[in-house]
mmCIF file of the N, C-alpha and C atoms, coordinates in Angstrom:
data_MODEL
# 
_entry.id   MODEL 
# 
loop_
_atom_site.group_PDB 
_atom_site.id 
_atom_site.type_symbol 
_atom_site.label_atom_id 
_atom_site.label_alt_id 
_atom_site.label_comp_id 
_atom_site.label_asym_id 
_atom_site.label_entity_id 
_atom_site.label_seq_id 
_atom_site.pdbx_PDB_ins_code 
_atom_site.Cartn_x 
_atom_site.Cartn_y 
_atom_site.Cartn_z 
_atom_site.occupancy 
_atom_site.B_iso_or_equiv 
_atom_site.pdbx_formal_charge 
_atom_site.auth_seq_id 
_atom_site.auth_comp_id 
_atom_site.auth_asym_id 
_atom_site.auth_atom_id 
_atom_site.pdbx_PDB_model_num 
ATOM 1   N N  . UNK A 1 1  ? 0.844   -1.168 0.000   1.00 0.00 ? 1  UNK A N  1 
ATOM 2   C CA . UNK A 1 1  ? 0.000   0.000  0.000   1.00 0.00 ? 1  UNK A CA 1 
ATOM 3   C C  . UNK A 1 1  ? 0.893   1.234  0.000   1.00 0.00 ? 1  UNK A C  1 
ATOM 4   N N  . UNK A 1 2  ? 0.708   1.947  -0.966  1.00 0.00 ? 2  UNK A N  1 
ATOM 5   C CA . UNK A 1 2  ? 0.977   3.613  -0.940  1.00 0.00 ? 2  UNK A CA 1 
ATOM 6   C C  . UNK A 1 2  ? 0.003   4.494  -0.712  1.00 0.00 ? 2  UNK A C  1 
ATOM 7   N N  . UNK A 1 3  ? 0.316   5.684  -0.052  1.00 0.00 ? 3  UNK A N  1 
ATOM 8   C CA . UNK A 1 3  ? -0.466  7.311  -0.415  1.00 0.00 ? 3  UNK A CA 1 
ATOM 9   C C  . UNK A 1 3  ? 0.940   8.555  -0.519  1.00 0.00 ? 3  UNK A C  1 
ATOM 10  N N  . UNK A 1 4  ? -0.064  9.383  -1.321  1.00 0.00 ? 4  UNK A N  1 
ATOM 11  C CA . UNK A 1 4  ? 0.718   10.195 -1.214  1.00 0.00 ? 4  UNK A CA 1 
ATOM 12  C C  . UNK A 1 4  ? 0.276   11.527 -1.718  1.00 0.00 ? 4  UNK A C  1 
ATOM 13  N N  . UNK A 1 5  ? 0.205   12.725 -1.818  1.00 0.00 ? 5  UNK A N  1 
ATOM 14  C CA . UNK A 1 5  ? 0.108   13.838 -2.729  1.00 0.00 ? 5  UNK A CA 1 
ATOM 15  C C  . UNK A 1 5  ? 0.349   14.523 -3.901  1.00 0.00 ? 5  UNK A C  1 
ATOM 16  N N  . UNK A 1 6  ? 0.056   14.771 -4.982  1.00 0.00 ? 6  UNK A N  1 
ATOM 17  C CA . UNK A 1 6  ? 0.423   15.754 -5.889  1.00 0.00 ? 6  UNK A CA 1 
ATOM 18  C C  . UNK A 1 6  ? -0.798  16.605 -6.043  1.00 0.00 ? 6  UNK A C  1 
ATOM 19  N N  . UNK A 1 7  ? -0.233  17.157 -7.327  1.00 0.00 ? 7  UNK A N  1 
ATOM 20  C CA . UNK A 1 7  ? -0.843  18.479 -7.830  1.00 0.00 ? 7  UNK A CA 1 
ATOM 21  C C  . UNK A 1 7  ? -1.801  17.728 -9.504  1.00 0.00 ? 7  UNK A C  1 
ATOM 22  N N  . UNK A 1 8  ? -2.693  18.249 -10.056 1.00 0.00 ? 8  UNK A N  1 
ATOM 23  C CA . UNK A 1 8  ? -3.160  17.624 -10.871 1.00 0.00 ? 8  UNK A CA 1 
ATOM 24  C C  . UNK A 1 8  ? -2.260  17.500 -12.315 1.00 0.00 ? 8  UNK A C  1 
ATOM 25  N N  . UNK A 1 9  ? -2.301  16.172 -13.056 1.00 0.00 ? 9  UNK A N  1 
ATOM 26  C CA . UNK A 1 9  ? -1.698  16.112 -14.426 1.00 0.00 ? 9  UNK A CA 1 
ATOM 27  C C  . UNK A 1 9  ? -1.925  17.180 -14.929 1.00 0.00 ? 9  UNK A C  1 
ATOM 28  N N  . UNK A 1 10 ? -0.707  17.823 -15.871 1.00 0.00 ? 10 UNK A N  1 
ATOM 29  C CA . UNK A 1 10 ? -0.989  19.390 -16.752 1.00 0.00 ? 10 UNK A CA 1 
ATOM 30  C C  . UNK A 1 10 ? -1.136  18.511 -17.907 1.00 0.00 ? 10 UNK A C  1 
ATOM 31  N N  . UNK A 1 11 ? -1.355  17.415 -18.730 1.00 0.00 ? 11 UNK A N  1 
ATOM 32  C CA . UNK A 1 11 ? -1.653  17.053 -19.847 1.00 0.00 ? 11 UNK A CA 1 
ATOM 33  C C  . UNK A 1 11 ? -1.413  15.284 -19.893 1.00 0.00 ? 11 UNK A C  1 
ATOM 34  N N  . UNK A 1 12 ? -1.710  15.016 -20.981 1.00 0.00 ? 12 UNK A N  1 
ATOM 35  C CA . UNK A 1 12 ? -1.587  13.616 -21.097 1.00 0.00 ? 12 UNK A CA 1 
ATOM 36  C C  . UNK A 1 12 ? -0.143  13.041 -20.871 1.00 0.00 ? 12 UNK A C  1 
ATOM 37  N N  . UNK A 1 13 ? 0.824   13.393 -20.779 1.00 0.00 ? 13 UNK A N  1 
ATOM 38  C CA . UNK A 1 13 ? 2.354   13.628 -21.261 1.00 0.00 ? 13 UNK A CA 1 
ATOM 39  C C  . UNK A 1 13 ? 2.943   13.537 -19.629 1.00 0.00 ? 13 UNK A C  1 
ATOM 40  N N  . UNK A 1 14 ? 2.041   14.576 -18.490 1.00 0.00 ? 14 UNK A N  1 
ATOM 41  C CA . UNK A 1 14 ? 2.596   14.840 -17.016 1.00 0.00 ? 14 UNK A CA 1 
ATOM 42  C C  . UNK A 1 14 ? 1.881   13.550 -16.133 1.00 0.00 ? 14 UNK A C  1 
ATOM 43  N N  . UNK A 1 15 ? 2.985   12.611 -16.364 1.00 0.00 ? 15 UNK A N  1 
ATOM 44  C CA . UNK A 1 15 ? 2.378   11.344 -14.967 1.00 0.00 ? 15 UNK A CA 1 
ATOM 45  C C  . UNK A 1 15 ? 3.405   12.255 -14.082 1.00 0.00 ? 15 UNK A C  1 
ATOM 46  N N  . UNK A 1 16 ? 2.396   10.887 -12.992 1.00 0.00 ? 16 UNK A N  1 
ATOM 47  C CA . UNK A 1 16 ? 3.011   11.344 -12.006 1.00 0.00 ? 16 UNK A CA 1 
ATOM 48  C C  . UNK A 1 16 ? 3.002   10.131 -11.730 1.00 0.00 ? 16 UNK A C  1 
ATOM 49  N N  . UNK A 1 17 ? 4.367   9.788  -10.309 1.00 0.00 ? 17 UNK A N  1 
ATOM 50  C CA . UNK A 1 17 ? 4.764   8.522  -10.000 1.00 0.00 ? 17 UNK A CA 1 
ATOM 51  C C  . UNK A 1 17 ? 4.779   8.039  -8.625  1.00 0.00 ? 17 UNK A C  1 
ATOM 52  N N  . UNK A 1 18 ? 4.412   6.830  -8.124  1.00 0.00 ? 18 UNK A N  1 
ATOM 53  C CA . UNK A 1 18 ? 4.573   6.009  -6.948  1.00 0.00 ? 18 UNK A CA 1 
ATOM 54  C C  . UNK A 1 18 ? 6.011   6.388  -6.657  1.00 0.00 ? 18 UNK A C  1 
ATOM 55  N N  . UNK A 1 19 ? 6.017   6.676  -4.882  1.00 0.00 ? 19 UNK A N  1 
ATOM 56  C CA . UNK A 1 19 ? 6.756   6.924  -4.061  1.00 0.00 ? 19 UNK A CA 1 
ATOM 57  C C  . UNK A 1 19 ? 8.357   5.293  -4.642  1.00 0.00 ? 19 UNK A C  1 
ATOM 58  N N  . UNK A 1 20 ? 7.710   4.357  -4.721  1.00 0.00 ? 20 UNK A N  1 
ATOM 59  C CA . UNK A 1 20 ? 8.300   3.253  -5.309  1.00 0.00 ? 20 UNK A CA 1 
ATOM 60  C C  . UNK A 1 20 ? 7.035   2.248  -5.903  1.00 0.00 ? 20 UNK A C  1 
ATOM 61  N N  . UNK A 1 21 ? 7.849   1.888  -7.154  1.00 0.00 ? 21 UNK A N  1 
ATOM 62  C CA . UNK A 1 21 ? 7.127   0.768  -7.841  1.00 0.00 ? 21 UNK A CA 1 
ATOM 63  C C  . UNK A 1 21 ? 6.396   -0.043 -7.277  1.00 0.00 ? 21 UNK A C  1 
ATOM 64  N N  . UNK A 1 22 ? 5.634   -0.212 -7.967  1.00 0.00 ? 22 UNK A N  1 
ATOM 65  C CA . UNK A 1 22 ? 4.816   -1.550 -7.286  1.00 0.00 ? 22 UNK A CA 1 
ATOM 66  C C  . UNK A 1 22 ? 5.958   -2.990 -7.953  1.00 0.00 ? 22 UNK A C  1 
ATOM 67  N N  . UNK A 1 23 ? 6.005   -4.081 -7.177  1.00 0.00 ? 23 UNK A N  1 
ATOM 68  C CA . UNK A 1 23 ? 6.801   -5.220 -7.969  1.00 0.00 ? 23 UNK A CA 1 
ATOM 69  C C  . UNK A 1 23 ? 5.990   -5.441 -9.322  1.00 0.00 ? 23 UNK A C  1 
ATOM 70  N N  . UNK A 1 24 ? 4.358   -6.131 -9.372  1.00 0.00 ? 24 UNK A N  1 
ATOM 71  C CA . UNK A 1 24 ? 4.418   -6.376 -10.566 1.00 0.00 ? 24 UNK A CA 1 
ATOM 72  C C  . UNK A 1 24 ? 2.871   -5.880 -11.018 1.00 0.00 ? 24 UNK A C  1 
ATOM 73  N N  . UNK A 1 25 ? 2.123   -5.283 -10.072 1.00 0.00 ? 25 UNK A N  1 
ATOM 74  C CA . UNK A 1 25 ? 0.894   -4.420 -10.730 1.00 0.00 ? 25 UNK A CA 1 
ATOM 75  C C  . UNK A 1 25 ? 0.543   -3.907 -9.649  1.00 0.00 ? 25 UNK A C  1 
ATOM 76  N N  . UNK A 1 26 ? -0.353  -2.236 -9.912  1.00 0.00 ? 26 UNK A N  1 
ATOM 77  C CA . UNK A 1 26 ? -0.998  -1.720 -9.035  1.00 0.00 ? 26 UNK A CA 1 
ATOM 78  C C  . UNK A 1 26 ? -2.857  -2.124 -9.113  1.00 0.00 ? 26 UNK A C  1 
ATOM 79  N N  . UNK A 1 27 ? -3.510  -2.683 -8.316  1.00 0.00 ? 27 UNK A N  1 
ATOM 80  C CA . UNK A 1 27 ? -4.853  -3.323 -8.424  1.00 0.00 ? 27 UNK A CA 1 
ATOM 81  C C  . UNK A 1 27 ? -6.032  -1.819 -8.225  1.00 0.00 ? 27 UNK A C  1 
ATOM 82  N N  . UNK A 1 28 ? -5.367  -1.399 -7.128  1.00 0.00 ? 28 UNK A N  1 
ATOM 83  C CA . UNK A 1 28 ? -6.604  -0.098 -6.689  1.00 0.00 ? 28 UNK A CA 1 
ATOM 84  C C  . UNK A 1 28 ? -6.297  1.059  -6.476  1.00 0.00 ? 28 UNK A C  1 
ATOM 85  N N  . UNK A 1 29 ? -6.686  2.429  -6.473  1.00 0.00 ? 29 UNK A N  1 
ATOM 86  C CA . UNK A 1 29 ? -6.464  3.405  -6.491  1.00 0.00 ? 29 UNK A CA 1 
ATOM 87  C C  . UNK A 1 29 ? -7.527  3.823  -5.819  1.00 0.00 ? 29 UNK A C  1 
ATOM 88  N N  . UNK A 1 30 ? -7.649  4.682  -4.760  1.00 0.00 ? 30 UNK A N  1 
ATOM 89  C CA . UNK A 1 30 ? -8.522  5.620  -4.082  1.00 0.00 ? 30 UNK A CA 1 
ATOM 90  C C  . UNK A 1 30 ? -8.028  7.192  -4.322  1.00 0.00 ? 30 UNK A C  1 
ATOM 91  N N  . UNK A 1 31 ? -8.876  8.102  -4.630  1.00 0.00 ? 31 UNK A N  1 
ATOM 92  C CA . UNK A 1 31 ? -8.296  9.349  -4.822  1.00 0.00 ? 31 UNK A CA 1 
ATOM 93  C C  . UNK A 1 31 ? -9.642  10.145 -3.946  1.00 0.00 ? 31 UNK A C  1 
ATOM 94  N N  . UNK A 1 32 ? -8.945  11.523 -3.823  1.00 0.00 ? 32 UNK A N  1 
ATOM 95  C CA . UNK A 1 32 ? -9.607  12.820 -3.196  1.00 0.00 ? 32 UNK A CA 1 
ATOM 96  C C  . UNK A 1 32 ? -9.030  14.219 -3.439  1.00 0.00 ? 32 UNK A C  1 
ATOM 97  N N  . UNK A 1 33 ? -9.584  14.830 -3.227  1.00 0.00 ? 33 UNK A N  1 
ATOM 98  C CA . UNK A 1 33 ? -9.124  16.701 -3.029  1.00 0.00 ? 33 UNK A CA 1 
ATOM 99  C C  . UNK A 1 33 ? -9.663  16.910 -2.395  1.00 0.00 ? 33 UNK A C  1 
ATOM 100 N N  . UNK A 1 34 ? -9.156  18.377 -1.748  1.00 0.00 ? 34 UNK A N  1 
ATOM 101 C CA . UNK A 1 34 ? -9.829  19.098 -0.919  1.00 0.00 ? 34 UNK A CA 1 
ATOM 102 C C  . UNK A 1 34 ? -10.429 20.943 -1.643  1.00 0.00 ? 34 UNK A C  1 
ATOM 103 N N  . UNK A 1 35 ? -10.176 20.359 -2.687  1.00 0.00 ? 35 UNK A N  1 
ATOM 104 C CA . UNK A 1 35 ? -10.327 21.703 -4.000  1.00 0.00 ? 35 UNK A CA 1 
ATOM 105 C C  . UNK A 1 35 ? -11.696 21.962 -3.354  1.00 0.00 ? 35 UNK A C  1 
ATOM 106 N N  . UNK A 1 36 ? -12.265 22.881 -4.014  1.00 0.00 ? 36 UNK A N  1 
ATOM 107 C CA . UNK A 1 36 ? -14.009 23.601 -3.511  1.00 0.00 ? 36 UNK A CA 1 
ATOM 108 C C  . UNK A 1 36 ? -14.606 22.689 -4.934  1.00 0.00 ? 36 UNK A C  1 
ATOM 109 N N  . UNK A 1 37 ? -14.978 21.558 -4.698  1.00 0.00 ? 37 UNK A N  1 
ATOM 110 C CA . UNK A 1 37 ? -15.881 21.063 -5.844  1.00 0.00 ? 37 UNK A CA 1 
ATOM 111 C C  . UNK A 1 37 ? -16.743 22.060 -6.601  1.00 0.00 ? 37 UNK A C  1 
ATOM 112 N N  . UNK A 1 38 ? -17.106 21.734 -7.629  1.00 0.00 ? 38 UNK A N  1 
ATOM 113 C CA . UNK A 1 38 ? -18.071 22.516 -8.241  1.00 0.00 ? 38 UNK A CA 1 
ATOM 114 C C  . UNK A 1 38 ? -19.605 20.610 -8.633  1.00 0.00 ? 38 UNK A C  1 
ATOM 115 N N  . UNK A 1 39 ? -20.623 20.825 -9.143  1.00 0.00 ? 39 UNK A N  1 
ATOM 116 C CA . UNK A 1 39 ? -21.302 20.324 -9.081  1.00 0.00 ? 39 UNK A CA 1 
ATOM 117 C C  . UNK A 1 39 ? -21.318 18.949 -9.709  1.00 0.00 ? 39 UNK A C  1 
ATOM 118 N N  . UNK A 1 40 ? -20.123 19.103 -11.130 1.00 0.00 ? 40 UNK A N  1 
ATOM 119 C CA . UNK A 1 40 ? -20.298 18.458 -12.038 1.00 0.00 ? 40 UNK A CA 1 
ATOM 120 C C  . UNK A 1 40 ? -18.663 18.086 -11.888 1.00 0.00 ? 40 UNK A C  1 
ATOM 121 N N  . UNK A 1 41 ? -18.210 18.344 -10.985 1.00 0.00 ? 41 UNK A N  1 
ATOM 122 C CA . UNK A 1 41 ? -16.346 17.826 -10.694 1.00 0.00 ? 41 UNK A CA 1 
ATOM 123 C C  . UNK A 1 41 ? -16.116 16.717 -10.245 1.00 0.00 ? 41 UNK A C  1 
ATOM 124 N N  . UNK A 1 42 ? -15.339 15.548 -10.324 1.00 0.00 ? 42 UNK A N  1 
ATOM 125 C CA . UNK A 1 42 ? -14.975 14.377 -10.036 1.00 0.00 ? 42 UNK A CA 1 
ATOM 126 C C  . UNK A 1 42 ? -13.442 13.911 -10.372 1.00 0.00 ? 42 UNK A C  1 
ATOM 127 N N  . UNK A 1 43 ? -12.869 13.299 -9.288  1.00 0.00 ? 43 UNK A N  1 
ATOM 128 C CA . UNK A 1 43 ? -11.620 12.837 -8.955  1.00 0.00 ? 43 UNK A CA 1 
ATOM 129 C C  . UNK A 1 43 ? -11.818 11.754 -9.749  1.00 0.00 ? 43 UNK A C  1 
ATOM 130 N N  . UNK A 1 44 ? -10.454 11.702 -11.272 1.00 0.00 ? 44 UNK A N  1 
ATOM 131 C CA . UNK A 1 44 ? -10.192 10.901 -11.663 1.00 0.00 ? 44 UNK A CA 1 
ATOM 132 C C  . UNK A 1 44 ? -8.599  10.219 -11.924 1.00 0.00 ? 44 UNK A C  1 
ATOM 133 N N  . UNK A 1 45 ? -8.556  9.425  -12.166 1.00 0.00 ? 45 UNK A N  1 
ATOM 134 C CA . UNK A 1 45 ? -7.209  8.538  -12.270 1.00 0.00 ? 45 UNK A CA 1 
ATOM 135 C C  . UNK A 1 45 ? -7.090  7.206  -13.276 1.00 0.00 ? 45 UNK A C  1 
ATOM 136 N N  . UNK A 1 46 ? -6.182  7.511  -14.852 1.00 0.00 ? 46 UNK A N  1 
ATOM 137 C CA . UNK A 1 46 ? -6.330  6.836  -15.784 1.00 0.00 ? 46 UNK A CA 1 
ATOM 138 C C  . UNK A 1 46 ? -4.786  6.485  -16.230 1.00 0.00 ? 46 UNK A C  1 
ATOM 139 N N  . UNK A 1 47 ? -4.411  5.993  -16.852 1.00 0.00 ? 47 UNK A N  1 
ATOM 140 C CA . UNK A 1 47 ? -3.126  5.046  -17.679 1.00 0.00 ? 47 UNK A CA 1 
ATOM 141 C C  . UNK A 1 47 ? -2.160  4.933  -16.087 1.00 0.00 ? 47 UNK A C  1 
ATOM 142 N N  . UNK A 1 48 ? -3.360  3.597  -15.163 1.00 0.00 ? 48 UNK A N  1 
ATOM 143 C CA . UNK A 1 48 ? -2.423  3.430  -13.769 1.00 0.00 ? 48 UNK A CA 1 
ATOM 144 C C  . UNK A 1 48 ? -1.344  2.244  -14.453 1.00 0.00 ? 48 UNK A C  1 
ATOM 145 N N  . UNK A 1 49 ? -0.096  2.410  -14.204 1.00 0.00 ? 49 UNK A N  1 
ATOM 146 C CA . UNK A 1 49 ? 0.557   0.742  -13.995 1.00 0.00 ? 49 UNK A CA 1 
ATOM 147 C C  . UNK A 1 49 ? 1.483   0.619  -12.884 1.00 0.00 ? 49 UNK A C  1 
ATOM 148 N N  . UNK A 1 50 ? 2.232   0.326  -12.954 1.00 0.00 ? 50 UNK A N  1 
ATOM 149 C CA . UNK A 1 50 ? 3.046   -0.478 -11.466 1.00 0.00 ? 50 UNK A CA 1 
ATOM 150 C C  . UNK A 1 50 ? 4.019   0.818  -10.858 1.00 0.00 ? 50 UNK A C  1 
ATOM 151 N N  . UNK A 1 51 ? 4.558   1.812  -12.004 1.00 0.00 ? 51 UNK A N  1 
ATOM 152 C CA . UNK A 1 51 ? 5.312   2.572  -11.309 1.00 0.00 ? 51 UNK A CA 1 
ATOM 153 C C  . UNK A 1 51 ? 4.332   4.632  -11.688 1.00 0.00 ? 51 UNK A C  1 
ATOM 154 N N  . UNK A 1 52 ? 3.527   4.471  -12.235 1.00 0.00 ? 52 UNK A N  1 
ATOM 155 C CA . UNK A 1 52 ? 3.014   5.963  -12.541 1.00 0.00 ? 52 UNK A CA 1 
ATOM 156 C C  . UNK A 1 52 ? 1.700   6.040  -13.131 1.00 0.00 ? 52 UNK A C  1 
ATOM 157 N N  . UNK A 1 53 ? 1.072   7.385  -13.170 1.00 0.00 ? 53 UNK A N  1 
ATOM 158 C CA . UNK A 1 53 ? -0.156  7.880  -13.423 1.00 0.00 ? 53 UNK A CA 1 
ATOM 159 C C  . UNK A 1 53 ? -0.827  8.612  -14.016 1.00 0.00 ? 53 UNK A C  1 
ATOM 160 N N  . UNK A 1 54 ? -2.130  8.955  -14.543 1.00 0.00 ? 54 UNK A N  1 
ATOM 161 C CA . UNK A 1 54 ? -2.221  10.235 -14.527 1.00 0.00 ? 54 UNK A CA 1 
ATOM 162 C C  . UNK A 1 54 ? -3.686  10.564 -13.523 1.00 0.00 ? 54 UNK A C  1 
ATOM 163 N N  . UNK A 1 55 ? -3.529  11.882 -12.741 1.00 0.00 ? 55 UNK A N  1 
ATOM 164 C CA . UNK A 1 55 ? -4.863  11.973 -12.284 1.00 0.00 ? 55 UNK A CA 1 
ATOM 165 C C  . UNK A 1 55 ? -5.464  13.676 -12.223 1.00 0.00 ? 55 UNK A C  1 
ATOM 166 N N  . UNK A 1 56 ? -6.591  13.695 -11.833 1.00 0.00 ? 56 UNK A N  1 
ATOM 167 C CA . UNK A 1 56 ? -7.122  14.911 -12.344 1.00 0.00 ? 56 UNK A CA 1 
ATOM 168 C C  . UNK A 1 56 ? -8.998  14.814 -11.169 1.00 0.00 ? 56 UNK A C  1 
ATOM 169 N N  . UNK A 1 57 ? -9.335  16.227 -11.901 1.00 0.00 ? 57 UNK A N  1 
ATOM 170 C CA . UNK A 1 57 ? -10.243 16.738 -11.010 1.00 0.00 ? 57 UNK A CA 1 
ATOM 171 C C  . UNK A 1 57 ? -10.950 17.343 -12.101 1.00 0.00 ? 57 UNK A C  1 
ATOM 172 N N  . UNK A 1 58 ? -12.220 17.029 -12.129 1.00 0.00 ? 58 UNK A N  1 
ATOM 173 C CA . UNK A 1 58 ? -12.978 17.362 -13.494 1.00 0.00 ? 58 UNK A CA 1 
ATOM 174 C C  . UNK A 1 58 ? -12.895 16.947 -14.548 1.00 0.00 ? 58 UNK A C  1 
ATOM 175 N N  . UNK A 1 59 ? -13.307 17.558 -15.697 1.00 0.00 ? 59 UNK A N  1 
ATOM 176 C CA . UNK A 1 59 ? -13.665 16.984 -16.995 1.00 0.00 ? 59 UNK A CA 1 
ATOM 177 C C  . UNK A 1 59 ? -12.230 16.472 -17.733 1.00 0.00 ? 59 UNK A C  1 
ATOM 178 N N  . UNK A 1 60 ? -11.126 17.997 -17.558 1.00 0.00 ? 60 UNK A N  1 
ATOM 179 C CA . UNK A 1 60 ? -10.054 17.524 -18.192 1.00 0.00 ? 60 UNK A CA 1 
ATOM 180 C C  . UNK A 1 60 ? -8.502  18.091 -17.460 1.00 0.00 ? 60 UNK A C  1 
ATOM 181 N N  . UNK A 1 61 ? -7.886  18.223 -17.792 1.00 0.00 ? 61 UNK A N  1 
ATOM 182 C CA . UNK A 1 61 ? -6.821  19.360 -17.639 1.00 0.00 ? 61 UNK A CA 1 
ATOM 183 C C  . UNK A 1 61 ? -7.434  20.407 -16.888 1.00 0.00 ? 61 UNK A C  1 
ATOM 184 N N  . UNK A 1 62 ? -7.002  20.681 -15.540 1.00 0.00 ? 62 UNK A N  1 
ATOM 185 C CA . UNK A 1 62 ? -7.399  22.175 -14.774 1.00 0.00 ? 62 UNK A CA 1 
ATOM 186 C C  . UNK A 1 62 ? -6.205  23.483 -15.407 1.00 0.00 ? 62 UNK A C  1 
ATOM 187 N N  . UNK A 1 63 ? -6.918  24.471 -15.413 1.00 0.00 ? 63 UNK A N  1 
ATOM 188 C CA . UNK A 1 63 ? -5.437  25.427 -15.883 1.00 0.00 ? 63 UNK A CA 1 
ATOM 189 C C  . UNK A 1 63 ? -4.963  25.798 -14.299 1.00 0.00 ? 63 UNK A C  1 
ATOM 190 N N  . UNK A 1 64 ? -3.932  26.783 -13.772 1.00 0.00 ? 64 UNK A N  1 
ATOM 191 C CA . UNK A 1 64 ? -3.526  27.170 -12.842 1.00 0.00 ? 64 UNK A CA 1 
ATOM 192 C C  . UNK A 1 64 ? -4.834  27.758 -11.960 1.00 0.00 ? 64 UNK A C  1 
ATOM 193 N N  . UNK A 1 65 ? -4.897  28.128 -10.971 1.00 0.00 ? 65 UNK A N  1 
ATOM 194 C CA . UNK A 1 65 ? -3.756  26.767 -9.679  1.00 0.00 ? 65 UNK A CA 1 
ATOM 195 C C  . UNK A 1 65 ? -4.672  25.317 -10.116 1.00 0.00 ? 65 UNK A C  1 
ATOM 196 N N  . UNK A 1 66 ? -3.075  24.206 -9.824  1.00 0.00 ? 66 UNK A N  1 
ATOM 197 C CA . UNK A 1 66 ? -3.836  22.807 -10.373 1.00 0.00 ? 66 UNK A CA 1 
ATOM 198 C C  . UNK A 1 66 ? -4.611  22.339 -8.701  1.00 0.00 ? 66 UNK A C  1 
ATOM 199 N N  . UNK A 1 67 ? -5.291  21.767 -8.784  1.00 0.00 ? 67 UNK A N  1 
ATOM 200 C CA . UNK A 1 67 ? -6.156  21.129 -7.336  1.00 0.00 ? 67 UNK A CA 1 
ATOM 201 C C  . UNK A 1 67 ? -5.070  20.075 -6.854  1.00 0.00 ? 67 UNK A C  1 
ATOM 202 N N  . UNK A 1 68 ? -4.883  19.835 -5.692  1.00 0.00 ? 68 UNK A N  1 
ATOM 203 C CA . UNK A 1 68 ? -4.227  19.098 -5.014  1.00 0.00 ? 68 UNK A CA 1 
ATOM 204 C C  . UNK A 1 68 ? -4.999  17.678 -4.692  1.00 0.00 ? 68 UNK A C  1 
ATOM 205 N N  . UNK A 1 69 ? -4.070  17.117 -5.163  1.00 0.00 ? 69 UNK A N  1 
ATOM 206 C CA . UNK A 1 69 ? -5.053  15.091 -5.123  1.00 0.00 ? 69 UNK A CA 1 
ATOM 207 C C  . UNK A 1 69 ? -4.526  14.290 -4.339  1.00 0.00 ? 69 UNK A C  1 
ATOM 208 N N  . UNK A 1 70 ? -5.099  13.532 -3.241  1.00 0.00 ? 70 UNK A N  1 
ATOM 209 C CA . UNK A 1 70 ? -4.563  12.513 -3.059  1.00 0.00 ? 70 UNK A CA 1 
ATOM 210 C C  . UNK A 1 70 ? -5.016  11.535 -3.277  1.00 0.00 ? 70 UNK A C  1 
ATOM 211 N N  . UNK A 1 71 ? -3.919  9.937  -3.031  1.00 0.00 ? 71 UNK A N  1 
ATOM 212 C CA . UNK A 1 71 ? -3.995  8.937  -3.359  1.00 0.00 ? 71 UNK A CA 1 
ATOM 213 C C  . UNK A 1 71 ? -3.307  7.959  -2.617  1.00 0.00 ? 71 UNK A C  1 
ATOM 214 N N  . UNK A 1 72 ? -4.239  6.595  -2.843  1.00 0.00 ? 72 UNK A N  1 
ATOM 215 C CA . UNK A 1 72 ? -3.640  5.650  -2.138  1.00 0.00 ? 72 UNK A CA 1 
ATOM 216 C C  . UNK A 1 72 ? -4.209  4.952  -3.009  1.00 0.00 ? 72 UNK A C  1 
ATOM 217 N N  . UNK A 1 73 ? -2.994  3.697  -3.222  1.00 0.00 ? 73 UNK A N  1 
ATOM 218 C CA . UNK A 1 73 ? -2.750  2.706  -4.134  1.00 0.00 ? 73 UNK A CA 1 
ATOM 219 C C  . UNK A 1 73 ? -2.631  1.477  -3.575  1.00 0.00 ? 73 UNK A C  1 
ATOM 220 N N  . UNK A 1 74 ? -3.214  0.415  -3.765  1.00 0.00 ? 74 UNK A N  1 
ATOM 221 C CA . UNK A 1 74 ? -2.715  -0.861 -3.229  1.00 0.00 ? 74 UNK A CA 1 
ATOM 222 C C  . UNK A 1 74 ? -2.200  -1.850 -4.117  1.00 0.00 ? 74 UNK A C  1 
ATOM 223 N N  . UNK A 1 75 ? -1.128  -2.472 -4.820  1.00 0.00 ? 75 UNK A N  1 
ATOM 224 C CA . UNK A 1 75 ? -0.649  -3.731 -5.347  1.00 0.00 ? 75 UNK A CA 1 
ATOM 225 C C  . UNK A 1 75 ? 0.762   -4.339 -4.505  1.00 0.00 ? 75 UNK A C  1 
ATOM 226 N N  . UNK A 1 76 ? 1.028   -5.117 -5.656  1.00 0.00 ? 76 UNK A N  1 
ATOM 227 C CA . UNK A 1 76 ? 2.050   -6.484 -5.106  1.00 0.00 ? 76 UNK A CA 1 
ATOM 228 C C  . UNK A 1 76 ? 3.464   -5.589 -6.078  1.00 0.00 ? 76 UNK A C  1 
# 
């Protein structure tokens, strides 16, 4: 199990990465912010594998300031 903090992906291109690899897959991901939701906003997290990510808050790409996400990951 990992957690940890970042700031949201600036594009398809900005993963972001596990504190350390997972050995050979990551299974689950839990995410949150503490951003001021808006109605139609939702914590997401897509292209997961064993060592990086991408995740986000809303529809797509936030511009500046990015929302702060966390996460906790569980694999082997």
């Amino acid at each position: 199990m990992q957690w940890g903090y970042t700031i949201e992906s600036n594009g398809q291109e900005d993963y972001k990465y596990f504190p350390i690899s997972f050995g050979s897959q990551c299974y689950a991901v839990s995410l949150g912010s503490t951003y001021n939701l808006q109605s139609d906003a939702y914590s997401w997290i897509e292209n997961v594998d064993k060592e990086k990510f991408l995740i986000g808050l809303g529809h797509n790409y936030s511009p500046m300031p990015y929302p702060t996400m966390f996460y906790m990951a569980i694999g082997e």
